[in-house]
N, C-alpha and C positions, 0 to 999 in steps of 0.2 A: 400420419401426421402431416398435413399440408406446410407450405412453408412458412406464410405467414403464421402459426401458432408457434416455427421453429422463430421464427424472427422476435417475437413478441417475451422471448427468456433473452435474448443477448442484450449483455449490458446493463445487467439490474443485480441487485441484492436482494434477495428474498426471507423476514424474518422469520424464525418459527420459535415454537414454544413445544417441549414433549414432556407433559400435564404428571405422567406417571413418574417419571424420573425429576423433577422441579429440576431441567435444565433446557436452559434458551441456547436457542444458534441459529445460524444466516446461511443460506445457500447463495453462491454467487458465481454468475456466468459475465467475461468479459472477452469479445472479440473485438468491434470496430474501437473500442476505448483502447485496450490496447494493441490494435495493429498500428492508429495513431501516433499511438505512445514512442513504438520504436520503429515508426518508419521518417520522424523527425533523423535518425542519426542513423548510421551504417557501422552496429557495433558487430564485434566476432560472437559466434552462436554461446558463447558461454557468457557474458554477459547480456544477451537478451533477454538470457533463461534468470539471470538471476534479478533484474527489471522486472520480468515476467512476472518471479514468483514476488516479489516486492511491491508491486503492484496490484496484486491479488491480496496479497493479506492486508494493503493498506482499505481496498474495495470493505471486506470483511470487519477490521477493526472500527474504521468510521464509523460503518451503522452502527456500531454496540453504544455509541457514547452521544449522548446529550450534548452537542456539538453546536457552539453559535456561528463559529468562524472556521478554525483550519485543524487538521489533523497532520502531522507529519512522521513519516519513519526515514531513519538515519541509519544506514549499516556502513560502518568509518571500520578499517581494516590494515596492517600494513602488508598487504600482497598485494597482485600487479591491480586485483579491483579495488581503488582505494575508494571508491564512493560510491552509495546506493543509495540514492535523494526521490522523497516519494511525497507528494502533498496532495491530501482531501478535501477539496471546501464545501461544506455545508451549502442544502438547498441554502435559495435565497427568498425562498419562498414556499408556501405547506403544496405538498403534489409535485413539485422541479426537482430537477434532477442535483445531484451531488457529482462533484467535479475532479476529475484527478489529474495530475501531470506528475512526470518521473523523469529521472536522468540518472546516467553515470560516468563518472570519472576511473577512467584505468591505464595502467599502463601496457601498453601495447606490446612493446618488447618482451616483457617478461612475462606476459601472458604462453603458458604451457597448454599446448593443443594437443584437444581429447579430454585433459585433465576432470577433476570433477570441480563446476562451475565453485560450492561453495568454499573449495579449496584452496580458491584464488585468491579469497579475499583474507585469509590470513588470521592472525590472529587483531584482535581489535573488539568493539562491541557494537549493539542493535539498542538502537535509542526511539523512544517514542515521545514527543513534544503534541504538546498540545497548546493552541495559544485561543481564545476565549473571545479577544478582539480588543478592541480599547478599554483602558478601563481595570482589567484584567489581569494578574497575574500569570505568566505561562508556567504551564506543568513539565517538566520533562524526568524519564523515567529511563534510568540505562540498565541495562544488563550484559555481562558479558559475552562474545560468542562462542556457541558451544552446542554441541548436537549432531552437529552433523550436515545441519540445513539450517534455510529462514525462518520456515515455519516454525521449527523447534524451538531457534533464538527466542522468536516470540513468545512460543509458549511458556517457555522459562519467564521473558520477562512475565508474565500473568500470574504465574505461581509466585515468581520474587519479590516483585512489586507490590500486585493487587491482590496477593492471595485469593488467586481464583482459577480453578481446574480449567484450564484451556486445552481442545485438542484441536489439530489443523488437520485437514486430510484434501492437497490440494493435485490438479493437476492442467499442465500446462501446455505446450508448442505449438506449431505450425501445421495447420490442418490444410486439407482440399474437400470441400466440398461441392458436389456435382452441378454444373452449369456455373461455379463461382471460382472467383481466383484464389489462390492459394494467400492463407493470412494465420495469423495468430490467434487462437482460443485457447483460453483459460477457464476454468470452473475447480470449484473446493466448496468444503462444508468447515463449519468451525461450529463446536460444541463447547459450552459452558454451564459453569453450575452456576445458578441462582447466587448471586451476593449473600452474604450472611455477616452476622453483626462480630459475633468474634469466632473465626476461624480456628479450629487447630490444627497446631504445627507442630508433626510428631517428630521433625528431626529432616534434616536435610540430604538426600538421597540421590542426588545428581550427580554430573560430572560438575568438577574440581568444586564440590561442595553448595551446590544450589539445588533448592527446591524443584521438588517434583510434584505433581497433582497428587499423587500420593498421597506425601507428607501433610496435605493439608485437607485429606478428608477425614470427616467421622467413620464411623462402620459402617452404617446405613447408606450415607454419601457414597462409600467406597462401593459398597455395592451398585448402586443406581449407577456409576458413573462406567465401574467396570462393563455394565450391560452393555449401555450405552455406545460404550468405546467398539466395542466386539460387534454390532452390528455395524455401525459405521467401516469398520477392518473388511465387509463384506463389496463395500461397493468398489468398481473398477474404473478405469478412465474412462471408458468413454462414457459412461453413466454421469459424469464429472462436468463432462467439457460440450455434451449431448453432442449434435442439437436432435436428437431421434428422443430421447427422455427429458418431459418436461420437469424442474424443479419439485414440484408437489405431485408428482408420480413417485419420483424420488423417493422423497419423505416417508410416502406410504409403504415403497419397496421397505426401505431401512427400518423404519421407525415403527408401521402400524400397531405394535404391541403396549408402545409407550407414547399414544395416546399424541398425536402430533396436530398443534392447532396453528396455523397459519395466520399474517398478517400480512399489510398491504406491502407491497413487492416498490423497492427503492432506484428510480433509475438512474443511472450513469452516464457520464458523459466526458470526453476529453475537455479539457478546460487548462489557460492557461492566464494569472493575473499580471504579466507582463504587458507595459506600455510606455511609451516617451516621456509621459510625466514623471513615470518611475523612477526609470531610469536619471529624468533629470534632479529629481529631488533626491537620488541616489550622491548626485556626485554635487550636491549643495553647500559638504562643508568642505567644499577644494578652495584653495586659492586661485588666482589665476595663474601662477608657475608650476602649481600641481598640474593645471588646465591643459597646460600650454609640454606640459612633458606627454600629454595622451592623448596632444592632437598629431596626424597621421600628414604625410611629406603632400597629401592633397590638401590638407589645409581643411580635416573635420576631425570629430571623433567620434568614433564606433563603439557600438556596442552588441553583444547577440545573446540572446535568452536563452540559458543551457536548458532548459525543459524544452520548448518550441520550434526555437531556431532561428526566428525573429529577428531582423536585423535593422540595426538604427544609425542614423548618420546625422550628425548634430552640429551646429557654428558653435566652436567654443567660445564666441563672444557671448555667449548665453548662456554659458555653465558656470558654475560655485559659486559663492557666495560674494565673490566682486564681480560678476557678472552684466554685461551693459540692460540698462530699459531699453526697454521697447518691444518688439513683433511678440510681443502678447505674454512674457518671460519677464521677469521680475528681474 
């Protein structure tokens, strides 16, 4: 495999379709999106890991949904990782790429080393929003957490929410490879059944009482999905995170029996919609005493983009809503 054919999988979603089982799912490989992602910030290895995988399933979920605008996952917690903030924006265009930026908030001190990352974040739940763009209604869809992991979280929200069999089978860290510097790769597959018009739900089988893919297949379903799942169980990491196995080698490794047909492959990109106008039309409904409580002993205010890093310095004669005319500011 030359390198270029290795380069030509990083940072893309790949859809697929396996014709014999009527279930759809996405392969996705992300390294420069997210080595990006977390070399804006200098968190401890256990919140990378949990960015990581949050990131990864945010890559995954986006493609599934008919998407104009933004895609977001929320995992809010009370242990020391109180936030896992992940947003997808939609090409902006048919063929461009789709956009991610992530962050988190934790506390430092109470962070337990070695611990297992999703242990950090406690009890709390995995929220997924979806906002359409103007116009629009926003969706948003919670579930508690529970599983074990994110990808699980997920998967529950799928069964809870959209009654629909979701499996995750992800994997993630810090790789080397030869002649390049050491960075972040990520790759996972996620399987789904085909939507259907009324689902049944034979009873709920989870932890503290949530659905399970189970609960919500027919017989036949149940069977095609258990295949399914069981081949998927076969693949290993580095098969996941390559870059020695391409995507649609993959497929064929796992899948060949149930008929796997492939579509056009979705690229990725670090992306962040932070900007000065934002931020100024952020702080539009201050007063000037709100103004003048956030301007800083040099006589500006600040501001910094927790995805990016981004940093802004502003005359607050030019911010809220009593704000003076002129240099181009309302």
């Amino acid at each position: 495999m030359t390198p270029g054919s290795q380069i030509a999988w990083d940072d893309t979603v790949l859809p697929f379709q396996l014709d014999r089982s009527d279930i759809r799912g996405r392969v996705a490989r992300l390294d420069g999106v997210l080595e990006k992602v977390l070399s804006q910030h200098d968190y401890p290895a256990g919140i990378e890991a949990l960015v990581a995988e949050t990131a990864l399933l945010t890559a995954l979920i986006g493609q599934t949904i008919k998407l104009r605008w933004k895609l977001s996952l929320q995992v809010r917690g009370d242990g020391p990782a109180r936030l896992i903030a992940t947003d997808y924006y939609a090409p902006a265009e048919a063929g461009g790429p789709a956009r991610i930026r992530a962050y988190a908030s934790y506390d430092k001190d109470r962070l337990q080393e070695g611990a297992n990352p999703f242990s950090q974040v406690g009890s709390g739940y995995f929220a997924v929003l979806i906002d359409q763009g103007k116009g629009m209604v926003p969706y948003q869809g919670i579930t508690p957490l529970a599983g074990g992991s994110l990808s699980a979280c997920a998967q529950t929200y799928f069964a809870q929410s959209e009654q629909l069999p979701t499996r995750f089978q992800l994997s993630f860290g810090r790789s080397h490879l030869q002649g390049q510097a050491e960075g972040w790769r990520a790759g996972g597959v996620m399987l789904q059944m085909m939507p259907k018009a009324s689902p049944h739900v034979a009873g709920a089988s989870g932890e503290r009482g949530l659905l399970e893919p189970e609960d919500i297949l027919h017989s036949g379903e149940a069977e095609d999905w258990s295949r399914a799942n069981a081949l998927l169980d076969t693949v290993d990491d580095l098969e996941l995170i390559g870059p020695s196995v391409q995507p649609t080698d993959l497929l064929v490794r796992l899948f060949h029996e149930e008929t796997p047909r492939v579509f056009d492959a979705q690229p990725i990109t670090f992306g962040c919609t932070c900007s000065q106008e934002r931020v100024r039309q952020s702080l539009s409904i201050y007063s000037a005493r709100d103004i003048a409580h956030m301007t800083t002993e040099e006589g500006v205010v600040t501001a910094d983009c927790q995805f990016c890093g981004a940093h802004y310095r502003m005359d607050p004669a030019t911010l809220g809503f009593e704000a003076e005319k002129g240099n181009g500011h309302p």
